[in-house]
C-alpha positions in Angstrom: 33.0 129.2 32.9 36.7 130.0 33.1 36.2 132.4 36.4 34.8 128.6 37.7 38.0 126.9 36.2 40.2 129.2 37.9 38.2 129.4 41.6 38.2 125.4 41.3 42.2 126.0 40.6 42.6 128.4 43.7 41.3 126.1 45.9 43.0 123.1 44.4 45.9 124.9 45.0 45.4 126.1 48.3 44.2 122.5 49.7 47.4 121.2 48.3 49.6 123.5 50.3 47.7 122.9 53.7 48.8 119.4 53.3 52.5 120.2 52.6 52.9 122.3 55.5 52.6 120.5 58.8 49.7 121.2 61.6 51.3 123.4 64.6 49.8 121.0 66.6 51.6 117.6 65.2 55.3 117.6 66.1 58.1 117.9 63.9 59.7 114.7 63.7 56.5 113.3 63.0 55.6 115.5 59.8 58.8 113.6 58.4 57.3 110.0 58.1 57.5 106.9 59.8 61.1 106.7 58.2 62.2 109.4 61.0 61.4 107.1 64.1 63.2 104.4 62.5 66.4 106.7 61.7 66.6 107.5 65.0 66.1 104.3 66.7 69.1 102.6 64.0 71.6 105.9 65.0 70.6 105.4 68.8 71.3 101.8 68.6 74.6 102.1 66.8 75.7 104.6 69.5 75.1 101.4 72.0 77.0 99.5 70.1 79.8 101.5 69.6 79.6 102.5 73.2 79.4 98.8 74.0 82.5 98.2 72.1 84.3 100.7 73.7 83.7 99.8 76.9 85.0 95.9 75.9 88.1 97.5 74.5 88.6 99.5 77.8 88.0 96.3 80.2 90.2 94.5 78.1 93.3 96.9 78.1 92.8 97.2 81.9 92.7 92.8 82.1 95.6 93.1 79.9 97.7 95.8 82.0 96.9 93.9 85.2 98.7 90.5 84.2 101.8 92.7 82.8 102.1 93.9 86.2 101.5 90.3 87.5 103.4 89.0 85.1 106.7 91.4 85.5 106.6 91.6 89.5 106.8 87.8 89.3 110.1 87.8 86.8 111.4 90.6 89.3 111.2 87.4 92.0 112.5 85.0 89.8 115.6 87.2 88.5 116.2 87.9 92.3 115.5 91.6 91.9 114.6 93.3 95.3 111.2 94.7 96.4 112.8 98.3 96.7 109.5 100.3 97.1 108.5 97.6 100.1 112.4 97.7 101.7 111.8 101.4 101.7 108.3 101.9 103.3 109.2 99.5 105.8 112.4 101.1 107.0 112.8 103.2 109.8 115.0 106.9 109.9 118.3 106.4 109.2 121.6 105.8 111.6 122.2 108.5 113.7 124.0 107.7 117.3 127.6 106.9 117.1 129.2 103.5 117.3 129.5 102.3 121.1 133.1 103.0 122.5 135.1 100.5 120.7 138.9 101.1 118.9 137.7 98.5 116.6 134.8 99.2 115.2 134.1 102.9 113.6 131.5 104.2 111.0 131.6 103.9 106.7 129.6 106.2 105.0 127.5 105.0 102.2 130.2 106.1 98.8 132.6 105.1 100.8 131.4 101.4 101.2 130.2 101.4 97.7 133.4 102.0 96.5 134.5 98.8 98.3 131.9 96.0 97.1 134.6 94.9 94.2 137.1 94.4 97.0 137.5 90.6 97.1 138.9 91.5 100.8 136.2 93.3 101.9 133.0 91.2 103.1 129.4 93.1 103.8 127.6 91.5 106.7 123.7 91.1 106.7 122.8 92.0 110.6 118.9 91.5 109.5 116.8 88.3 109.6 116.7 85.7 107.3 113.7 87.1 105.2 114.3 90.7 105.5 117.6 89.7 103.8 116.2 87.3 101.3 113.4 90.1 100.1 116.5 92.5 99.3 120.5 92.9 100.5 123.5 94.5 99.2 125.3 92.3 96.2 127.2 89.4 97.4 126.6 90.2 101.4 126.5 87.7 103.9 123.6 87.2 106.4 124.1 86.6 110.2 120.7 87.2 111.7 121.0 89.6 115.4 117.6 87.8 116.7 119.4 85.8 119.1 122.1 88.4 120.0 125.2 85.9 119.6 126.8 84.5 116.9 128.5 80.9 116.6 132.1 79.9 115.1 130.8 79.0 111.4 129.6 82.9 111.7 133.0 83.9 112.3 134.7 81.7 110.2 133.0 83.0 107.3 134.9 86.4 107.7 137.6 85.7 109.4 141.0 86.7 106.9 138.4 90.0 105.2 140.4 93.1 105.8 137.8 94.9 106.3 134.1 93.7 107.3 131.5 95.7 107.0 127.9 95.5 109.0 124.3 96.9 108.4 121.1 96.4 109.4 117.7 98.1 108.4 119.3 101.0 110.9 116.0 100.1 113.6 117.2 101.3 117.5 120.1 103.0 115.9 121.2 100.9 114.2 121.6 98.5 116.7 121.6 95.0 114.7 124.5 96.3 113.1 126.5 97.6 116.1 126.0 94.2 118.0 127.4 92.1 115.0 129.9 94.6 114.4 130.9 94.2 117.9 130.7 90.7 118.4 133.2 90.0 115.3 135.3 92.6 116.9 135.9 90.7 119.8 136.0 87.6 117.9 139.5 89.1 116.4 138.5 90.4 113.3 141.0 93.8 113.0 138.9 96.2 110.9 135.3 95.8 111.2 132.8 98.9 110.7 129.2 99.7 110.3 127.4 101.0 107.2 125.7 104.5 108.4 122.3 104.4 106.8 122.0 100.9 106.5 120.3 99.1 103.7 117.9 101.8 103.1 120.8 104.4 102.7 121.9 102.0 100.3 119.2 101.5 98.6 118.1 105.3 98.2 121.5 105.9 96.6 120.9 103.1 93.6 123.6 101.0 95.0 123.7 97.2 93.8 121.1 95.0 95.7 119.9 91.3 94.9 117.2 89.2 96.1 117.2 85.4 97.1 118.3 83.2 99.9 122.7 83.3 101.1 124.0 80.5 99.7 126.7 79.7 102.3 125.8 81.6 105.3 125.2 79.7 108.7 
């Protein structure tokens, strides 16, 4: 009787621990329960969501960048700040033939001139058109536009009694904006007028003064 009791025991036993240890046949995650599925699926779908969120937050800092850039290139206008990257990749090689034979008229190097803009007697001329001028010019400069090749009385008037005047131009053809209007003022009687070497964008590579915006009393 108790060798029966102790084979029923043995095999109670053994039957128990077949069903403890999973089949080679069944896969892991399935030995754990249906609970494992449903783990899984919860943790996959709150890496979406977090994924998701990220992605929002990412879109949104970009939107947000964007209209800051938007939104301080359009102060820049308003304040009258020049475009200095544009004035830059739009100018040609700098100054390089000497001023035409003329007593009158002569050269000014870039510190040079810079050390004049205070002067109340010295007047910078604008040799460039009207909207070249208005994106970006040297503080307090005048603007007489060489399209035409001439310029009129009012032109002249505007500098006449400067001791010095000073011309640029965006230094295209060597400069030659510059030189006309330099040259033309000469012979209108103005006694020391001279032409910025470099031009604007030898002024603007040094970090001289510039402002943006329309002249208020040129011709």
């Amino acid at each position: 009787m108790s060798g029966a009791r102790s084979l029923r025991s043995e095999l109670l036993r053994a039957a128990i621990n077949r069903e403890a240890v999973p089949s080679p046949d069944v896969p892991a995650h399935d030995a754990a329960g249906p609970e494992a599925p449903l783990q899984r699926d919860l943790a996959t779908g709150a890496a979406a969501r977090s994924t998701g969120r990220a992605t929002r937050v990412a879109i949104e800092a970009g939107r947000v960048l964007l209209v800051g850039a938007l939104l301080g290139a359009a102060i820049g206008v308003l304040r009258g700040v020049p475009d200095v990257e544009g004035m830059r990749a739009e100018a040609p090689a700098s100054c390089a033939a000497p001023v035409e034979a003329r007593p009158e008229v002569r050269w000014i190097e870039q510190a040079e001139a810079h050390g004049m803009v205070e002067d109340v007697a010295v007047t910078f001329v604008d040799a460039r058109s009207r909207d070249a001028y208005e994106a970006g010019h040297v503080a307090g400069a005048l603007n007489v536009p060489m399209e035409t090749g001439a310029i009129d009385e009012r032109a002249t008037s505007l500098v006449r009694g400067s001791r010095v005047v000073i011309t640029y131009c965006d230094t295209s053809g060597d400069c030659a904006s510059s030189k006309r209007l330099a040259g033309l003022l000469a012979e209108a009687g103005l006694p020391d007028v001279r032409v910025l070497r470099g031009g604007m964008p030898g002024w603007l590579e040094n970090g001289y003064a510039a402002e943006a915006g329309p002249c208020r009393v040129c011709p």
